[in-house]
N, C-alpha and C positions, 0 to 999 in steps of 0.2 A: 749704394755705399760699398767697400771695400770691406771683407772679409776674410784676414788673414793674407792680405793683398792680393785678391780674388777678388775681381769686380762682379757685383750680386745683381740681377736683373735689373730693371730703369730705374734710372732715377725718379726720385720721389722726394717732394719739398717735406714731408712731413714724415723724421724718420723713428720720434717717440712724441709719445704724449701722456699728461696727466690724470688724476681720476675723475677728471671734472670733464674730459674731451679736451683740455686744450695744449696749445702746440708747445713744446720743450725744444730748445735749443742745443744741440750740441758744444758740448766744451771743446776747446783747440789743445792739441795733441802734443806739438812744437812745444816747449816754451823757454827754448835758449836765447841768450843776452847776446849783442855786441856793445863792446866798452872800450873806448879813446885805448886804453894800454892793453888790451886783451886778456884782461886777469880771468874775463868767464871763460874764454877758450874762444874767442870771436874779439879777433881785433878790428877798430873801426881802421878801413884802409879806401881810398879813392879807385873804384873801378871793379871791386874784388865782390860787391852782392850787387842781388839781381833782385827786381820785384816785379812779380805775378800780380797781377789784377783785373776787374771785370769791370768796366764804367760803369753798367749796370746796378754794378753793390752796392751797397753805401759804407760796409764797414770797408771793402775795398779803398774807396774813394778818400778816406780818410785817410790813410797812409798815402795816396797822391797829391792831396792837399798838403802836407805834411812837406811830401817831399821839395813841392814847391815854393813852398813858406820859408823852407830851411836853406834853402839855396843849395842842394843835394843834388840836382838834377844831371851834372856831370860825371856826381861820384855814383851814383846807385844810377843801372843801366833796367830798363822795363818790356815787360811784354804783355800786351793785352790779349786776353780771350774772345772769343766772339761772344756777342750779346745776347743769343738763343741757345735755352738750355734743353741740350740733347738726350738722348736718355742714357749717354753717358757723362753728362752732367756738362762741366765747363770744355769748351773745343778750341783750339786754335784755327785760322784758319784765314780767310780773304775779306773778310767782310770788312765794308769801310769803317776805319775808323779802331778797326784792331790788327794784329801782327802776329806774324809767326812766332813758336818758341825759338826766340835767339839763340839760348844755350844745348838745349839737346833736340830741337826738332821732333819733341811730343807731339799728338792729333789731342789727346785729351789731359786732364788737370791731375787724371790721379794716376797716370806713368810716371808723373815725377815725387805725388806720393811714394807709388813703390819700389822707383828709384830712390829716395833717403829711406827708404826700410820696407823688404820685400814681405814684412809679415805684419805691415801697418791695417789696422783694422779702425773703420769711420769714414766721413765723407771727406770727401777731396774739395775742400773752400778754398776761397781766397780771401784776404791776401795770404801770399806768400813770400816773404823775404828767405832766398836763396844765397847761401855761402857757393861764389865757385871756385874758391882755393881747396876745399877739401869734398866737393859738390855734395854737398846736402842739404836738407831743407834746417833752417836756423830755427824761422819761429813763423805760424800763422793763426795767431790770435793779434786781431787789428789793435786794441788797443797798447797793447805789449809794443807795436811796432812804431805805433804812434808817440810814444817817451821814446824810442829809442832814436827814432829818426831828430826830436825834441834835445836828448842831451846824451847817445850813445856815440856821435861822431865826431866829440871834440871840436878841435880845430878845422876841419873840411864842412863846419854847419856854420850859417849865420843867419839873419834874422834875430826875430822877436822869443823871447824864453815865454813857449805855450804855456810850461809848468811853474812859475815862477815860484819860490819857496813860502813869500807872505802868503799864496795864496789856496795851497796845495789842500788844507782841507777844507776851502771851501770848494773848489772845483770837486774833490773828491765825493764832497757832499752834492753837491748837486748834478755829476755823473750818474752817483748810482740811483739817486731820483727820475732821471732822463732815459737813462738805459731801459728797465724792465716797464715803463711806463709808455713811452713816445717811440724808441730803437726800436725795441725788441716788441714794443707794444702794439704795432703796425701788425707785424707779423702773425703773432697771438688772434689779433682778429681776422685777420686776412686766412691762416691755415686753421684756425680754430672746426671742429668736426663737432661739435655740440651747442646751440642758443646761448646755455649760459652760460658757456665759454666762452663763446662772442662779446655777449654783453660785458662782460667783467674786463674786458680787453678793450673794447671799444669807449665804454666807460674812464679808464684808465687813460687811453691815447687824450681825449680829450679834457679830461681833467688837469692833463700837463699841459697841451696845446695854453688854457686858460691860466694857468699859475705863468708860462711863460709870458704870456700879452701883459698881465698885471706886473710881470717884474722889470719888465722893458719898458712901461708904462708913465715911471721916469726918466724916459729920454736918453737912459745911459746908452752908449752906442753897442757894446757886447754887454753878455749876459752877469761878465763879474766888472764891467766899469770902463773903463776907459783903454783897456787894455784886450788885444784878441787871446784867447787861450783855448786850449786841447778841448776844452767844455764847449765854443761855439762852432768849432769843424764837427765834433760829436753831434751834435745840436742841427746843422746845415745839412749834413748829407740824409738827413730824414727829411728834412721842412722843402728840401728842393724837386725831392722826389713825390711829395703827398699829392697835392694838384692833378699833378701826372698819372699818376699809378695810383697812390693806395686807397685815394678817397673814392677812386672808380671800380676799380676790382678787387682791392680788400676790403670794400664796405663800409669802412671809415668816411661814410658820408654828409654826416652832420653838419658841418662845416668845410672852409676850404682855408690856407693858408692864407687867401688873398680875401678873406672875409674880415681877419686879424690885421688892421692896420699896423698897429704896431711889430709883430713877427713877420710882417708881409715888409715892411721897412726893414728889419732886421736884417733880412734874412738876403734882401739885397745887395745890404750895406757887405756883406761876406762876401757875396758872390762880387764886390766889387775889388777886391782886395786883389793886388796884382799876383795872376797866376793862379786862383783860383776857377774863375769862371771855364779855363780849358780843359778843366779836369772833367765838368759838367758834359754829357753827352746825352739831349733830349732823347734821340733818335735810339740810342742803346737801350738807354732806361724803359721806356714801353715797349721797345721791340723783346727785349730781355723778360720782362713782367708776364708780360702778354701772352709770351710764349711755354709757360705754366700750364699745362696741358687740364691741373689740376681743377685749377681757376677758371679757364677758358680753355675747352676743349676742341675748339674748332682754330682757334688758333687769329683768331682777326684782332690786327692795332687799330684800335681807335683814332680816325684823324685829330680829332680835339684832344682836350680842349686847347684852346689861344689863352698864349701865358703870357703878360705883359713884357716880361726880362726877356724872354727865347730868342731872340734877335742875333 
């Protein structure tokens, strides 16, 4: 991590934890707005931000999806990282499938940390949505990015309203159900350093995994009805990854997404949505995972498993 924008020894997935052994999340450091008239100090403009991400991610991957959905793709300009994390965390570089930094021709994630503030202290995540009128970093908490990409750009977005008003507290509610349970609840068991740490993590992933099968259960096509919202890109960028990665090396093995008919439909039915599926990169996502030294210290991707969709 960065220390008074001093980068501190290797990277390491697990930079706090609680009294129990298990994994704590950092909070996002950013949290500036862009808005249609520029009243927060970030006017929505065609061409003027940039977004950072890691195919890899999945909070990354939400703001791609996003971008795609909204029809943004001409106005906000991207740069992907490479899928193997270095032990100075995120790199840029050659590897298929990702691209140089466009804007300032960084090697790694957190130069452009301490390019927007040379006494930035935390890890250098992604996403990142970049202002390059005034070049600094805006904001890198994905869900932040994901409303704004939804109703920060005005006139330059079109698509479907992820956040629609009827619907606001129910997504909210069952956001913050999905997040520390299923999002973040991967994770927990996967970096978890103590049994019943694990358990209580692993417990948790799959107690939603199951609330999610039961609510899909009548057939509605997304999670709030007949409509897609911020709740099922939330929702997708974990369920597409589990198969792949977390039920093999985060130990989340009980189950498999493709055990859950119904979330195993679901979750499809998203990935069928136009523009979604490119964002998906098998090949990043275990190369990325896998390369956890934590996790798997010798460093080998598993050829499997064969995922019915991967095509």
């Amino acid at each position: 991590m960065l220390v008074d924008g001093k980068w501190q020894e290797n990277w390491q997935p697990v930079q706090a934890k609680d009294a129990q052994g298990g994994f704590v999340r950092q909070q996002s450091s950013f949290r500036n707005w862009i808005t249609p008239d520029g009243a927060s100090g970030f006017k929505a403009e065609a061409g003027r931000y940039h977004l950072y991400v890691a195919l890899i991610c999945p909070w990354a991957s939400r703001t791609l999806i996003a971008r795609k959905i909204k029809g943004l793709e001409s106005a906000i300009s991207v740069s992907v990282v490479e899928p193997t994390l270095t032990d100075q965390g995120w790199r840029f570089g050659s590897y298929p499938g990702s691209t140089p930094d466009h804007l300032h021709g960084a090697t790694y994630m957190h130069e452009l940390y301490t390019r927007a503030d040379p006494h930035v202290s935390g890890r250098a995540t992604v996403p990142v949505l970049w202002d390059k009128q005034t070049d600094t970093l805006v904001n890198n908490e994905s869900a932040d990015i994901l409303r704004m990409l939804n109703s920060g750009f005005g006139n330059l977005a079109s698509g479907p309203d992820l956040y629609p008003e009827a619907l606001r507290a129910e997504i909210d509610a069952l956001n913050d159900a999905i997040y520390p349970a299923l999002n973040n609840g991967v994770y927990r068991a996967g970096f978890a350093t103590t049994q019943t740490a694990y358990e209580a993590a692993f417990a948790d992933v799959f107690a939603c995994l199951d609330s999610l099968e039961a609510r899909l259960s009548d057939n509605r096509p997304y999670l709030h009805g007949a409509a897609l919202t911020e709740t099922d890109i939330r929702a997708f960028v974990t369920l597409i990854r589990f198969d792949a990665a977390y039920h093999g090396l985060f130990k989340t093995n009980l189950k498999r997404i493709a055990d859950y008919p119904h979330l195993q439909a679901y979750m499809l039915r998203v990935l069928a949505v136009p523009g979604v599926r490119e964002t998906v990169n098998i090949d990043h996502i275990k190369r990325g995972y896998y390369s956890i030294k934590t996790l798997n210290p010798v460093g080998l991707v598993p050829v499997g498993p064969a995922l019915d969709w991967n095509t």
